[in-house]
N, C-alpha and C positions, 0 to 999 in steps of 0.2 A: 296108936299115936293119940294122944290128947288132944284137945283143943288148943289152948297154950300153944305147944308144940307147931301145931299146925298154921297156927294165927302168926308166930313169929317167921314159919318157911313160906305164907303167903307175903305177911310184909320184905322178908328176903328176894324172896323171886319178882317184886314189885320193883325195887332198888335197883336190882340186875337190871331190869327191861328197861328201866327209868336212864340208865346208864349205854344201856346197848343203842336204845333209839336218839339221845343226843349227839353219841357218837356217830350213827348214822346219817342223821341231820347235817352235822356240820360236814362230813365226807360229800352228800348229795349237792349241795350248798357251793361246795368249793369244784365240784366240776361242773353246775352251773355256771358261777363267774367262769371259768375255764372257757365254756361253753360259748358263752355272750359275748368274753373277751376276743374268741377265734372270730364269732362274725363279723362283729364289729372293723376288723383287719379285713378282711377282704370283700372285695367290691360286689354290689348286689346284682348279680348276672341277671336276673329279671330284668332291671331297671334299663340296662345296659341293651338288651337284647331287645327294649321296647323303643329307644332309643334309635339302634337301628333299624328297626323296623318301620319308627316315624320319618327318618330321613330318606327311606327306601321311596317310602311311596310321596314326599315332599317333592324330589330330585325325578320325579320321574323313573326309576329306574324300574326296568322290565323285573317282574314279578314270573309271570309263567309263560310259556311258550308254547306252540299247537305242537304235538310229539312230530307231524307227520308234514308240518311246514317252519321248522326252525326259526322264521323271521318274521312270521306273524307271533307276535310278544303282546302282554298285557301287564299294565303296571300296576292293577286291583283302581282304575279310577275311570270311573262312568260306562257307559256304552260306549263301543268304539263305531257301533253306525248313527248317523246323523236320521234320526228321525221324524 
């Protein structure tokens, strides 16, 4: 094979790739917005779950309980003996 030859199947195969990678691009591209578009719809369960968990310990409500006396409870706030 010549140089010629070889110089024209380099710039050929340069074209293909130049061709294969913007098609890629824009495929990648569109399942991103895809992507963004899905979260964006549904609500941020973190946020949500921090949410309850600020109103949990606001409201008082029992948090954890002693395994082995059910009604001694703790709502995650202060010591509960007075010291």
């Amino acid at each position: 094979m010549s140089v010629d030859e070889m110089w024209r199947l380099h710039e050929e195969i340069g074209r293909i790739l130049s061709v294969r990678l913007t098609s890629e691009k824009r495929e990648l591209e569109k399942r991103l917005a895809q992507l963004h578009h899905e979260e964006e719809s549904q609500p941020n369960l973190a946020d949500t779950q921090w949410e309850l968990d600020r109103r949990a310990v606001s409201e008082g409500i029992s948090k954890i309980s002693k395994p082995t006396e059910p009604t001694e409870t703790w709502s995650g706030r202060g010591n509960s003996r007075a010291g």
